[in-house]
N, CA, C and O atoms as a DFTB+ gen file, in Angstrom:
744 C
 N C O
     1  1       5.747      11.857     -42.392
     2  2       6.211      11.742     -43.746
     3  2       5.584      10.486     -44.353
     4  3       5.396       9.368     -43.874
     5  1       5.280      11.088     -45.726
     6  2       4.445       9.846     -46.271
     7  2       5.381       9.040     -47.288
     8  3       6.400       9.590     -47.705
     9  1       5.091       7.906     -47.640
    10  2       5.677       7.147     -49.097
    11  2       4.952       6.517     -49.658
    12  3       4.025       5.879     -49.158
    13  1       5.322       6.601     -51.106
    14  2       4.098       6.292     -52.051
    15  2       4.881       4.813     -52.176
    16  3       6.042       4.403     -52.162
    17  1       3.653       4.318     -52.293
    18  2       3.894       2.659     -52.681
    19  2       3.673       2.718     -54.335
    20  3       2.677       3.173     -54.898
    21  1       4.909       2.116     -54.999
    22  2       4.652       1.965     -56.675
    23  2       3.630       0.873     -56.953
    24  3       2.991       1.105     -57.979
    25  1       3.335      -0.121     -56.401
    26  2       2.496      -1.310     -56.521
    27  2       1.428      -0.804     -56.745
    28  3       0.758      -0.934     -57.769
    29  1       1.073       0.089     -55.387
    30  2      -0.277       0.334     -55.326
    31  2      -1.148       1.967     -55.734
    32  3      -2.289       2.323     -56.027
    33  1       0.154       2.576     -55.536
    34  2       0.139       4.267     -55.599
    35  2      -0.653       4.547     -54.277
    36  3      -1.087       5.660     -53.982
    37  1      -0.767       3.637     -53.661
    38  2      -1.409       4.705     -51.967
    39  2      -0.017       5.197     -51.283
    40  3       1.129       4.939     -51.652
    41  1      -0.546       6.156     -49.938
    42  2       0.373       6.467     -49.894
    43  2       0.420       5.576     -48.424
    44  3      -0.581       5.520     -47.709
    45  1       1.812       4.829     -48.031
    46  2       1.748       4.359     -46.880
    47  2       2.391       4.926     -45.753
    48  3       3.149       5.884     -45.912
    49  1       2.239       4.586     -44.957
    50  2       2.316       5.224     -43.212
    51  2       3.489       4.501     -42.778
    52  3       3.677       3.305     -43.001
    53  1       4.391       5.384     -42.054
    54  2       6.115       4.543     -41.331
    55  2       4.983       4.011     -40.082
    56  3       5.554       3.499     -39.119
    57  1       3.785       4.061     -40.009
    58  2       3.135       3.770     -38.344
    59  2       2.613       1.532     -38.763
    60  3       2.322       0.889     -39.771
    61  1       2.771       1.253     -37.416
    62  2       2.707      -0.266     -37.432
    63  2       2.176      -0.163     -38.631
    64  3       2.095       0.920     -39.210
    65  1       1.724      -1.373     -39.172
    66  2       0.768      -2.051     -40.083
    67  2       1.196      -1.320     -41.237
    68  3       1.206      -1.968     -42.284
    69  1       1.669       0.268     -41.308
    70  2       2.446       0.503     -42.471
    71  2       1.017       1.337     -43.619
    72  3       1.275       2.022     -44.609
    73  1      -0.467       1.003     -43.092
    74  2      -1.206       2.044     -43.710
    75  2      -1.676       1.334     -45.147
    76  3      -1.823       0.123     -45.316
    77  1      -1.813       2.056     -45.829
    78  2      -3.232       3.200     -45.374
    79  2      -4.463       2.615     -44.478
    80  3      -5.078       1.555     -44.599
    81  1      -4.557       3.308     -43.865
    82  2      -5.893       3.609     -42.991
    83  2      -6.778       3.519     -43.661
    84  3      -7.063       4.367     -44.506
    85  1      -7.367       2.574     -43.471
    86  2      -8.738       2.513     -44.835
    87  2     -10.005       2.954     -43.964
    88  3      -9.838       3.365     -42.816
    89  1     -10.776       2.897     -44.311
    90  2     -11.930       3.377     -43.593
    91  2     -13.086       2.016     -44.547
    92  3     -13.433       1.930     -45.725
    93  1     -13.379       1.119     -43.265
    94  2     -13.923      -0.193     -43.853
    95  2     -15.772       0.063     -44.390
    96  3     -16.561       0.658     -43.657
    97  1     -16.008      -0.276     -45.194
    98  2     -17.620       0.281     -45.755
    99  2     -18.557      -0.366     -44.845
   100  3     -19.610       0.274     -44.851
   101  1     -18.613      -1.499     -43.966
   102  2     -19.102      -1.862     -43.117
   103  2     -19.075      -1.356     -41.370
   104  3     -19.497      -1.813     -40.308
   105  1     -18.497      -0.439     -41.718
   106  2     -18.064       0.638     -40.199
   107  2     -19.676       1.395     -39.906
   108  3     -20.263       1.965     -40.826
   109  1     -20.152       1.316     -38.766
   110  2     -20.872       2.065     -38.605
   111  2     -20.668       3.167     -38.278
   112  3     -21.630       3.931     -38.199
   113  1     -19.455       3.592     -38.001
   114  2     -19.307       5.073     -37.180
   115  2     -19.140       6.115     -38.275
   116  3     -18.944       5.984     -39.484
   117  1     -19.331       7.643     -37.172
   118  2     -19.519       8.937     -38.224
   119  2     -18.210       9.042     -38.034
   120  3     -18.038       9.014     -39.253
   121  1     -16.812       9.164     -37.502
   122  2     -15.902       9.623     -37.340
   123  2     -15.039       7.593     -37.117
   124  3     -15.392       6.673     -36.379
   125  1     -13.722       7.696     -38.294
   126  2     -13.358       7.040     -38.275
   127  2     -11.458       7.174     -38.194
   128  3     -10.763       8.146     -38.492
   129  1     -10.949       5.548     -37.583
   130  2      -9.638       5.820     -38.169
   131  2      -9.156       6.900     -36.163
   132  3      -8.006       7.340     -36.152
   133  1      -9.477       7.006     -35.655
   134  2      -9.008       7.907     -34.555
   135  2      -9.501       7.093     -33.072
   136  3     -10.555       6.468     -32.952
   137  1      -8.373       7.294     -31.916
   138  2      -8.990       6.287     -30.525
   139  2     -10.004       6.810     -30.280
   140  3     -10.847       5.922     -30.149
   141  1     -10.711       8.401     -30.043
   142  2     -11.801       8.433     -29.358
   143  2     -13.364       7.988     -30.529
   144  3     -14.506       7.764     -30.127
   145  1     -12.873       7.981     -32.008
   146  2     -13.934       7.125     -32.531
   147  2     -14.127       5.712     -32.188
   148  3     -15.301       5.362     -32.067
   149  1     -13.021       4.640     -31.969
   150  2     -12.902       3.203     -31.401
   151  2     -13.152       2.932     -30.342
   152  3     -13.546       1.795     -30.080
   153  1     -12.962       4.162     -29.107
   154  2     -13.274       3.708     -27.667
   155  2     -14.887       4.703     -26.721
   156  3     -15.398       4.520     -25.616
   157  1     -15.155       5.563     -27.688
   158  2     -16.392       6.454     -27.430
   159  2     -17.627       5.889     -27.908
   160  3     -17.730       5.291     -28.979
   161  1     -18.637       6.109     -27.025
   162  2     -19.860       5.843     -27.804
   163  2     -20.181       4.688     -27.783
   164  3     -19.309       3.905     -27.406
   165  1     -21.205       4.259     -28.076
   166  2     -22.240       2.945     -28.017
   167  2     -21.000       1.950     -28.876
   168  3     -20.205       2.062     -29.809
   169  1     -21.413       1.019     -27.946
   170  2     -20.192       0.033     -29.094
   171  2     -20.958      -0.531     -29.897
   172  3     -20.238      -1.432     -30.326
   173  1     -22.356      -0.668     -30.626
   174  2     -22.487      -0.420     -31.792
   175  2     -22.215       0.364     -32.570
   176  3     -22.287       0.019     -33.749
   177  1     -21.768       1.809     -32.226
   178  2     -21.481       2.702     -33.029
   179  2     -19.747       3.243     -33.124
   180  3     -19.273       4.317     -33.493
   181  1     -19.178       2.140     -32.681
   182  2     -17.640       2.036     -32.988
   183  2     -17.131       1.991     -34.058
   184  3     -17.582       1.091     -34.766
   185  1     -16.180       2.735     -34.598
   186  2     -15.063       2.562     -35.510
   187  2     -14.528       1.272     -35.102
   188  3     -14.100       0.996     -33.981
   189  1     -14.618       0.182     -36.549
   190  2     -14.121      -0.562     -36.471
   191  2     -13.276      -0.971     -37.437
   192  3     -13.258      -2.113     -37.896
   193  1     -12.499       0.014     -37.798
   194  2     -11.597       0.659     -39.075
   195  2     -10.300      -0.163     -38.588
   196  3     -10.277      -0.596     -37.436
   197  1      -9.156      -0.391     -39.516
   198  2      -7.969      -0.897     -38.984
   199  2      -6.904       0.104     -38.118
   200  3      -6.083      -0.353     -37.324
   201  1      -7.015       1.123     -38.325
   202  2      -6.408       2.161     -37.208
   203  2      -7.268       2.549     -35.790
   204  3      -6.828       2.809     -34.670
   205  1      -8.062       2.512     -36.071
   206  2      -9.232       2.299     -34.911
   207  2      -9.125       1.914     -33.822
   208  3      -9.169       2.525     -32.754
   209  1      -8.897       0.285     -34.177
   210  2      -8.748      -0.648     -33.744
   211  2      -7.593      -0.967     -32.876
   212  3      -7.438      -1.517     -31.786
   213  1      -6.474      -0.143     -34.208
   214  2      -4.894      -0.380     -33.469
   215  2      -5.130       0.690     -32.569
   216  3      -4.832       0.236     -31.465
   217  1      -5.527       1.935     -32.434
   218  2      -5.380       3.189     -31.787
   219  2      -6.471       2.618     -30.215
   220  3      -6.377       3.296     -29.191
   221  1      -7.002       1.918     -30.228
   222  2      -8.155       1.716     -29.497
   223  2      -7.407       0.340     -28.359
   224  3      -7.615       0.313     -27.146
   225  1      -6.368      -0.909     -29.270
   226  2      -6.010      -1.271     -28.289
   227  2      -4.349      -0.745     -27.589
   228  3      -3.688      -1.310     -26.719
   229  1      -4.065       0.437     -28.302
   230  2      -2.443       1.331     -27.968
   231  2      -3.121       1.816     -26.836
   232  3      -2.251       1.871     -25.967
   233  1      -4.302       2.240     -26.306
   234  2      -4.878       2.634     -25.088
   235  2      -5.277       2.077     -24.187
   236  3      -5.559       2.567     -23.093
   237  1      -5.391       0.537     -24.650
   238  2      -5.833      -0.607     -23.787
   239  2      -4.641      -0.449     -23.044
   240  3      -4.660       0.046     -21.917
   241  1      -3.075      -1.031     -23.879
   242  2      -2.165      -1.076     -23.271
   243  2      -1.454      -0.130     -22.535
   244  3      -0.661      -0.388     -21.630
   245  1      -1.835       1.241     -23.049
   246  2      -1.560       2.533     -21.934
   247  2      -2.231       2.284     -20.491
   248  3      -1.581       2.079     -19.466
   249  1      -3.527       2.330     -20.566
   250  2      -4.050       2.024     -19.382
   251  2      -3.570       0.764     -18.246
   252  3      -3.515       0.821     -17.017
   253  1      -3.314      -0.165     -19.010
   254  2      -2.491      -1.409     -18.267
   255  2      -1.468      -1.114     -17.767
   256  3      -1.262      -1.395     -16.586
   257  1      -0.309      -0.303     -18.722
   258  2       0.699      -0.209     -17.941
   259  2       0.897       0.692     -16.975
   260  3       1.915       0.711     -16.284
   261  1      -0.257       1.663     -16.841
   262  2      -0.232       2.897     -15.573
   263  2      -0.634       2.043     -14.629
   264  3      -0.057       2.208     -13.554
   265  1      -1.432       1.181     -14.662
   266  2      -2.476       0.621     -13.678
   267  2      -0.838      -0.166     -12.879
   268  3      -0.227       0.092     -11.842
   269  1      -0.712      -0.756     -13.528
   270  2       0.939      -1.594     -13.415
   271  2       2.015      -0.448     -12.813
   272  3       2.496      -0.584     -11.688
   273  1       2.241       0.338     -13.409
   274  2       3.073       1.416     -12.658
   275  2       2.426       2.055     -11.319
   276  3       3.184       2.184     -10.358
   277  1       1.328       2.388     -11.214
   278  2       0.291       2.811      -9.425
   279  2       0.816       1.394      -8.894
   280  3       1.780       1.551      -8.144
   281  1       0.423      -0.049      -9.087
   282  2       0.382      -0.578      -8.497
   283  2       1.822      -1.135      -7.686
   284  3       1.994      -1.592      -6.556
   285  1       2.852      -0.832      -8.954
   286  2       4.436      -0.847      -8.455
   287  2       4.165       0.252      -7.000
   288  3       3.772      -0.215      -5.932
   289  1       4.430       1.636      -7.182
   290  2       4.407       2.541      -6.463
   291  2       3.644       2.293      -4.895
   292  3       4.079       2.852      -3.888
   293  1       3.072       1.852      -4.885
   294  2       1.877       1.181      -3.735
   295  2       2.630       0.471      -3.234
   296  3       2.964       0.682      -2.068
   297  1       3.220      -0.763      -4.061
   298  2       4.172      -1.846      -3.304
   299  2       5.408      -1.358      -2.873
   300  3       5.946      -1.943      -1.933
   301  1       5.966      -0.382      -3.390
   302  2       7.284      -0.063      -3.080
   303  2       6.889       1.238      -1.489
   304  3       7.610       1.183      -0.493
   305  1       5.721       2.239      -1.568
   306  2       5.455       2.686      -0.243
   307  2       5.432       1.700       0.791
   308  3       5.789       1.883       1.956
   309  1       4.713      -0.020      -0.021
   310  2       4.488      -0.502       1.517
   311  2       5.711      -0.982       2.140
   312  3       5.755      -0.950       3.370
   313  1       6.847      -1.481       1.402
   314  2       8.002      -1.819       1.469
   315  2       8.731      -0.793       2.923
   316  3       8.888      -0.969       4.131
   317  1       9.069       0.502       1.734
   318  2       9.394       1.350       2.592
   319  2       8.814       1.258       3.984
   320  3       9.561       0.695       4.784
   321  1       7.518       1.730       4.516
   322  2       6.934       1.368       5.451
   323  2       7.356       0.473       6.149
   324  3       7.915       0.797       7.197
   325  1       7.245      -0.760       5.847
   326  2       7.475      -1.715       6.275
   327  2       9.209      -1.966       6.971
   328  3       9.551      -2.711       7.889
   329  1       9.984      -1.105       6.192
   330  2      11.291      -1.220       6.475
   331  2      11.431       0.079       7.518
   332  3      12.567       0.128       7.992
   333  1      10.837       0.791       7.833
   334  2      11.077       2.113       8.752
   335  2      10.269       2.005      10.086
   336  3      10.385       2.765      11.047
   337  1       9.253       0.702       9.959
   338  2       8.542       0.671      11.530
   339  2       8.333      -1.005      12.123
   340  3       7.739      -2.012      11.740
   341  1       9.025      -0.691      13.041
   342  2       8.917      -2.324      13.609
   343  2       8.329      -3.052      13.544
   344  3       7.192      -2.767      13.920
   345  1       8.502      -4.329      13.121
   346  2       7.218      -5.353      12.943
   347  2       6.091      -5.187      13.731
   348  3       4.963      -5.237      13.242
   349  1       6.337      -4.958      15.127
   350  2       5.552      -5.474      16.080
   351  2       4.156      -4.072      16.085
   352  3       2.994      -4.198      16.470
   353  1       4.882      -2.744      15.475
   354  2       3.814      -2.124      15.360
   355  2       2.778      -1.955      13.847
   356  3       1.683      -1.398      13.773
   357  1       3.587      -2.663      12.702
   358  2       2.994      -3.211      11.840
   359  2       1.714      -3.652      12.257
   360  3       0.746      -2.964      11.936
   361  1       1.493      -5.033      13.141
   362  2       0.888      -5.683      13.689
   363  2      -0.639      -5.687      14.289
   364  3      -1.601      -6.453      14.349
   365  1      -0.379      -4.746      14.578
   366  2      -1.419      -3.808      15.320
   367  2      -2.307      -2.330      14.451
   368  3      -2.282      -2.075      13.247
   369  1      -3.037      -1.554      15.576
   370  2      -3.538      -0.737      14.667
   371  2      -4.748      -0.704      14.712
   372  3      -5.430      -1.494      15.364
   373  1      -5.383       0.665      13.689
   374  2      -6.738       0.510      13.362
   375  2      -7.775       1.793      13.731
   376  3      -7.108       2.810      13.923
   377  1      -8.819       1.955      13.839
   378  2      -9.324       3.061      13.815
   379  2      -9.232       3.745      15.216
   380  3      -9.203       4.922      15.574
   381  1      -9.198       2.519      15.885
   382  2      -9.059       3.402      17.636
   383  2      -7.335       3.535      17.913
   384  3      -6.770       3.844      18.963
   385  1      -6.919       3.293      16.987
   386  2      -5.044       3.843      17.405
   387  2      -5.333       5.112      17.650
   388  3      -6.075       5.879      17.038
   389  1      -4.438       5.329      18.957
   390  2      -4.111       6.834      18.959
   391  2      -2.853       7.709      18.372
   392  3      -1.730       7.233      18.543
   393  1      -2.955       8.697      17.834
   394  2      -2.087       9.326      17.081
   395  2      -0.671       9.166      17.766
   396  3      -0.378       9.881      18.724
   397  1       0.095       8.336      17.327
   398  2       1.855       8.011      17.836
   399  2       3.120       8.914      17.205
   400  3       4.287       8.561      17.375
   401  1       2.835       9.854      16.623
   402  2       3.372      11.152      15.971
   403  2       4.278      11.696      17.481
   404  3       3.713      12.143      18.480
   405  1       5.482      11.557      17.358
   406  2       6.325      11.055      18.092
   407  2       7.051      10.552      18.843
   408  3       7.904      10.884      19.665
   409  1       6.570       9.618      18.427
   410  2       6.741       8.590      19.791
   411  2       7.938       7.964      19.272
   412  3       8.203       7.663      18.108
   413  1       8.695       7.800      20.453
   414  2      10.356       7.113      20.321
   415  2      10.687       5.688      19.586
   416  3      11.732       5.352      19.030
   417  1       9.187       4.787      19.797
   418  2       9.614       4.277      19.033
   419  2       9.780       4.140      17.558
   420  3      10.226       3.233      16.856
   421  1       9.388       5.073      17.357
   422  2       9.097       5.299      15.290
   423  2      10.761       5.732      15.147
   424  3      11.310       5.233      14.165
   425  1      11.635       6.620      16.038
   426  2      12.722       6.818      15.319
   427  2      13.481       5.666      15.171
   428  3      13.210       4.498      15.446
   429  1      15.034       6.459      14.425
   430  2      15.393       5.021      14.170
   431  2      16.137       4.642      15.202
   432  3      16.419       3.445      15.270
   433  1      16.546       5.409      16.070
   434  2      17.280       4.408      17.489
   435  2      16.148       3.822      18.431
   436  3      16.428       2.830      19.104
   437  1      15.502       4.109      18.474
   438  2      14.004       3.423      18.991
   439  2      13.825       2.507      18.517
   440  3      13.551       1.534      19.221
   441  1      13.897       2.379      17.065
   442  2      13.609       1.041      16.435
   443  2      14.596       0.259      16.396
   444  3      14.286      -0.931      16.460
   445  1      16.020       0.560      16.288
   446  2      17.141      -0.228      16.534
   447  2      16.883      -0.885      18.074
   448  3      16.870      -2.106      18.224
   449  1      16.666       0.104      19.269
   450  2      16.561      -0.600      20.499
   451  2      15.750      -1.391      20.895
   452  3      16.165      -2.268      21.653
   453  1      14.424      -1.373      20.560
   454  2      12.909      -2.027      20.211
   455  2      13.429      -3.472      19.598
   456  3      13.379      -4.401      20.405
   457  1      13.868      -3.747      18.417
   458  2      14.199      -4.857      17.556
   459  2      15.136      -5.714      18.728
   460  3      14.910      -6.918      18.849
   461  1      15.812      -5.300      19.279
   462  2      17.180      -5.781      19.916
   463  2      16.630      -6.718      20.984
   464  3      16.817      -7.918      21.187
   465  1      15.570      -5.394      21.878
   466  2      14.738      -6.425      23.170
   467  2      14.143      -7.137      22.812
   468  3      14.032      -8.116      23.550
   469  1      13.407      -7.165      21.562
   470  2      12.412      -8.050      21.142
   471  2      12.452      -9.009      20.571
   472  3      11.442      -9.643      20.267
   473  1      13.934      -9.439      20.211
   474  2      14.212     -11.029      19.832
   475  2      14.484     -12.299      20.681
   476  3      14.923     -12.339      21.830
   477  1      14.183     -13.175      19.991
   478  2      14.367     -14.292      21.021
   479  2      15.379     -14.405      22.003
   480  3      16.581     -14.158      21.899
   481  1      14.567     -14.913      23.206
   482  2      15.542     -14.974      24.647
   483  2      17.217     -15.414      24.459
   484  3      18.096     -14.983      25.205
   485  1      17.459     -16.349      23.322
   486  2      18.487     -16.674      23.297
   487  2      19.391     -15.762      22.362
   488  3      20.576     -16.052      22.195
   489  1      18.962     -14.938      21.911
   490  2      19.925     -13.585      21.228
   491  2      19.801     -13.117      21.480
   492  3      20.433     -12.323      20.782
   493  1      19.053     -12.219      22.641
   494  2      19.071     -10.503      23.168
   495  2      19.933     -10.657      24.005
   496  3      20.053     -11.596      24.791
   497  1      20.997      -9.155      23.803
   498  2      21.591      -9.132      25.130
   499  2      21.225      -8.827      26.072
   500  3      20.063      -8.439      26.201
   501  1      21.907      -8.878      26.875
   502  2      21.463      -8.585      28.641
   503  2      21.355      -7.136      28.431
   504  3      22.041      -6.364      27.760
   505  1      19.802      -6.872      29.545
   506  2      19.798      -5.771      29.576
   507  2      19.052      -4.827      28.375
   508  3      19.271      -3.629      28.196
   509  1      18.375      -5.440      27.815
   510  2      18.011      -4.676      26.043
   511  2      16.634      -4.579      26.860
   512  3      16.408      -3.385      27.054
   513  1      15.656      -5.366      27.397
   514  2      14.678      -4.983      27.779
   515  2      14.813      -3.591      28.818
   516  3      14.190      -2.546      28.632
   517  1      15.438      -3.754      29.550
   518  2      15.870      -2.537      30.373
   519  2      15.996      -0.889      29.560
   520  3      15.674       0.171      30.097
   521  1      16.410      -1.009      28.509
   522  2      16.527      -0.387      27.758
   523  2      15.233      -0.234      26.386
   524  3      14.785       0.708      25.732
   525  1      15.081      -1.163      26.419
   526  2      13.656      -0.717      25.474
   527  2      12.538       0.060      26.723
   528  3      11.838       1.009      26.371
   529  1      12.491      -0.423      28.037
   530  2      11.344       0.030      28.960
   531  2      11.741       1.518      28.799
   532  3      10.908       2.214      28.218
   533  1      13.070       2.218      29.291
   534  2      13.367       3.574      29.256
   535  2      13.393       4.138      27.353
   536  3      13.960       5.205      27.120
   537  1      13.046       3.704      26.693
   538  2      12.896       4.118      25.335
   539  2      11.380       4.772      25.577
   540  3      10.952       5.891      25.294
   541  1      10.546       3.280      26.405
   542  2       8.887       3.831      25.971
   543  2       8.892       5.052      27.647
   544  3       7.997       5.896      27.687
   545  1       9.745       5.004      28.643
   546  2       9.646       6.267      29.556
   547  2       9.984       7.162      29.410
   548  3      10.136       7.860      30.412
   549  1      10.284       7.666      28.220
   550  2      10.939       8.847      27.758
   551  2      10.218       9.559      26.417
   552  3      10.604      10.567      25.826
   553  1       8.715       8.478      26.038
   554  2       8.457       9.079      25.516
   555  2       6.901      10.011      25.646
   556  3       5.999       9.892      26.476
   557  1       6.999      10.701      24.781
   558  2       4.960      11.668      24.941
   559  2       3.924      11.259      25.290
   560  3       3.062      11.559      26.116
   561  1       4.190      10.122      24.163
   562  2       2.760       9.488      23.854
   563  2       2.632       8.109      24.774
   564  3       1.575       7.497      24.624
   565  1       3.535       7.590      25.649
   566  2       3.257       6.633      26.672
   567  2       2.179       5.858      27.497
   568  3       1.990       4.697      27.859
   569  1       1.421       7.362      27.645
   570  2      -0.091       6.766      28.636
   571  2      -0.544       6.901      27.565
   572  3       0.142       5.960      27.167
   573  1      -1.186       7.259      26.503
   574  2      -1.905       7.033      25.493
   575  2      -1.752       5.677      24.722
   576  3      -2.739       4.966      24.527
   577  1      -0.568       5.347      24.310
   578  2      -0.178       4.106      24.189
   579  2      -0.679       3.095      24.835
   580  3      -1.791       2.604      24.637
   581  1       0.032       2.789      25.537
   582  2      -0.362       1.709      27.224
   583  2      -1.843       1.765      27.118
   584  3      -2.385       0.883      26.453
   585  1      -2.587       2.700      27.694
   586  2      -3.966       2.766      27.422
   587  2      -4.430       2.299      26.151
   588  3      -4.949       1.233      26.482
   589  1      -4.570       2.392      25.000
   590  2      -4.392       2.318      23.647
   591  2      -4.456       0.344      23.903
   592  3      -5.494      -0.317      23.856
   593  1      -3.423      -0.064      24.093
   594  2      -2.675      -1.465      24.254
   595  2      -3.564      -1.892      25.379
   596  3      -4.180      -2.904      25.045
   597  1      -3.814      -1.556      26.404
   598  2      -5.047      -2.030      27.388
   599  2      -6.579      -2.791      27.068
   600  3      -7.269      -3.767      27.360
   601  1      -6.532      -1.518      26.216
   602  2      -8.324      -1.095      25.861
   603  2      -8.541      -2.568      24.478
   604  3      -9.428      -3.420      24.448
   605  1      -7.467      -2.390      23.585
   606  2      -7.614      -2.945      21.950
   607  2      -7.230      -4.154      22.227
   608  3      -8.000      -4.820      21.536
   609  1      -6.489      -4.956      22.828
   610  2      -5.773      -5.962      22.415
   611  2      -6.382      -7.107      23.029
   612  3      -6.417      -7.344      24.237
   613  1      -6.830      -7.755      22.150
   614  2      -7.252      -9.500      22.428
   615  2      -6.484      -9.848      22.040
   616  3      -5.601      -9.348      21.343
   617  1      -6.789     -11.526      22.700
   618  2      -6.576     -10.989      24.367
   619  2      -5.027     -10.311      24.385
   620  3      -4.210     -10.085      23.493
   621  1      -5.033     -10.077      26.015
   622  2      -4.077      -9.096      26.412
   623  2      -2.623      -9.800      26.299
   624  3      -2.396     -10.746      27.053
   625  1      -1.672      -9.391      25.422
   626  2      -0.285      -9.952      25.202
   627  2      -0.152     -10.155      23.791
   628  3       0.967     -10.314      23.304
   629  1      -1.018     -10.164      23.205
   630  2      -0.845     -11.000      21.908
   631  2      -0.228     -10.090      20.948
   632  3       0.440     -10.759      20.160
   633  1      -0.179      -8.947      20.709
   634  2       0.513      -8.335      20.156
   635  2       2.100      -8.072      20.352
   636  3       2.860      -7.357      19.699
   637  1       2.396      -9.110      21.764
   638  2       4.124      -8.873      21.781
   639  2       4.533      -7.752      22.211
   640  3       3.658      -7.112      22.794
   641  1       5.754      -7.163      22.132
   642  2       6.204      -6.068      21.697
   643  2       6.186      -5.296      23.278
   644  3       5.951      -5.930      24.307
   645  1       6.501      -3.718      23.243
   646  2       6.447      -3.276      24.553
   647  2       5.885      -1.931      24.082
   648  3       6.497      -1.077      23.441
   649  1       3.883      -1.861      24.754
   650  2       2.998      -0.322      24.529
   651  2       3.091       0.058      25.865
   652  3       2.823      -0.751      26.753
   653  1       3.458       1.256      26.120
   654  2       2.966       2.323      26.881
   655  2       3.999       1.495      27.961
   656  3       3.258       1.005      28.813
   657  1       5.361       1.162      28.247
   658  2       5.972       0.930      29.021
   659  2       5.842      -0.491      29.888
   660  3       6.436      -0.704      30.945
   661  1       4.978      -1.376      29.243
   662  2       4.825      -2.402      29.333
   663  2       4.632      -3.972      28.623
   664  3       3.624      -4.372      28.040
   665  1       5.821      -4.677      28.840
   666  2       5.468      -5.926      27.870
   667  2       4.400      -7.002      28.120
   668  3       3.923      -7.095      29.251
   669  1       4.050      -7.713      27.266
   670  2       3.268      -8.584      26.722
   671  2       2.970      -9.082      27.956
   672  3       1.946      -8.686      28.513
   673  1       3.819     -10.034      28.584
   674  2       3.212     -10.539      30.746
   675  2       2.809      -9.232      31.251
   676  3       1.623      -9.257      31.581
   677  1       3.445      -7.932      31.457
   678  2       2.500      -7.089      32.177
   679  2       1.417      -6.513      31.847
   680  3       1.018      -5.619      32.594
   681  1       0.637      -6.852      30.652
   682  2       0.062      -6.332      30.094
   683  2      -1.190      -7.651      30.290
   684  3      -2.337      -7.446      30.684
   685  1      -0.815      -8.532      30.037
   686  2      -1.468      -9.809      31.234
   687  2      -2.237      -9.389      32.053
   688  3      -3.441      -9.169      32.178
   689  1      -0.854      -9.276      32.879
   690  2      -1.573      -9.172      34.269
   691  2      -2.377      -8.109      34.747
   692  3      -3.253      -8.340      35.580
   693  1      -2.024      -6.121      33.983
   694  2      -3.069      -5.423      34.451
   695  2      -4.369      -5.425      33.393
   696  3      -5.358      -4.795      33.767
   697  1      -4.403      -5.858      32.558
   698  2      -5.645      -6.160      32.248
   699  2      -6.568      -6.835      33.154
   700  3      -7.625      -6.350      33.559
   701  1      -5.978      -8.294      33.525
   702  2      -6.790      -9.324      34.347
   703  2      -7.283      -8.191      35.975
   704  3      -8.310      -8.179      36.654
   705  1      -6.128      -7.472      36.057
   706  2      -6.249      -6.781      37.743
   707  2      -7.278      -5.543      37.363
   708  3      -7.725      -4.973      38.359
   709  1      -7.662      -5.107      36.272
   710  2      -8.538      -3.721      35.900
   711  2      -9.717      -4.803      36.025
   712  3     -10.569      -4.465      36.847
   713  1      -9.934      -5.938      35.438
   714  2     -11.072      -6.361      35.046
   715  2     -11.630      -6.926      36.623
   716  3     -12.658      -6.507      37.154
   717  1     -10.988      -7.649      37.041
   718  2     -11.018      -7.665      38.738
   719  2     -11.770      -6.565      39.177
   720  3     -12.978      -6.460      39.387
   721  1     -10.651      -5.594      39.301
   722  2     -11.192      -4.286      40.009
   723  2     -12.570      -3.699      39.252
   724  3     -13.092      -2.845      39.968
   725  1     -13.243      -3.905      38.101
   726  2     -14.047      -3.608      37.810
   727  2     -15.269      -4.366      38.263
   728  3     -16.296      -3.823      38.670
   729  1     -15.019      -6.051      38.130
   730  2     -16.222      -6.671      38.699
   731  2     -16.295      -6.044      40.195
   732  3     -17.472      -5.835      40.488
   733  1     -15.738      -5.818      40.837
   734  2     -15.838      -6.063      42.356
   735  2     -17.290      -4.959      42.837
   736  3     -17.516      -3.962      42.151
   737  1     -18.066      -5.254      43.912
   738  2     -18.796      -4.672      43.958
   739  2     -18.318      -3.025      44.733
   740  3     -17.216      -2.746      45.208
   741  1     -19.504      -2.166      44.656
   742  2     -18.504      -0.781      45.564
   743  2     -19.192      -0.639      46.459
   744  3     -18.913       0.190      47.327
């Protein structure tokens, strides 16, 4: 809906700035006054009309705020993530992981029991390691794991935590005893 201005007799626009859309005599463009004349084409050959302009940066700010909304969405997956898998396998990773698609510790009593053994000596209860070891013996993916945790980890322990049924000291020690057994002559 339009309204005529008595001052001027144009007719003005309820849109920002209130209108008319002039179309400036110093504009080089064939198509004026519209975003894809302001944002198409050689930017010598831009509409550089006052609706143009406004229509040209209403798209700037569209684009910003999607970019801003993906980038929310991204942070809030990693969150999630982050809140559904134990630190310690956070940690780790990478192109030689082997597929852990069900492995006990991803559920959530796995991860409740996992968290429990894995805090400092002076807050775990007795017995939580005992119980995290039969978490990783009960599950599929175990020797793949362990192996996995063997093969990747510099050095051996540093990732903490308990792969393939073994913590951080045993994981020590059969590394050092494979590498042994490998130098030795046959």
């Amino acid at each position: 809906m339009a309204w005529v201005n008595k001052k001027t007799s144009f007719k003005t626009s309820p849109l920002p700035g209130r209108g008319p859309w002039r179309i400036l005599a110093e504009c080089p463009a064939l198509m004026h006054n519209s975003q894809r004349a302001s944002t198409t084409g050689p930017l010598e050959s831009r509409c550089i009309c006052p609706r143009g302009l406004y229509m040209a940066q209403r798209r700037k700010e569209g684009r910003e705020t999607s970019r801003m909304r993906h980038i929310e969405q991204e942070r809030a997956k990693d969150r999630e993530r982050r809140r559904t898998v134990p630190e310690y396998v956070l940690n780790v990773g990478g192109k030689s992981a082997p597929d852990l698609t069900g492995a006990r510790c991803r559920t959530e009593r796995g991860r409740l029991l996992l968290d429990e053994a894995f805090k400092s000596n002076d807050q775990r209860t007795p017995g939580a390691l005992d119980v995290a070891r039969s978490v990783c013996d009960s599950c599929p993916v175990r020797l793949p794991c362990g192996e996995w945790a063997l093969r990747d980890e510099k050095p051996a322990g540093s990732w903490g935590g308990m792969y393939g049924g073994m913590t951080a000291s045993q994981r020590r020690v059969e590394k050092t005893a494979r590498e042994q057994l490998a130098g030795m002559p046959a």
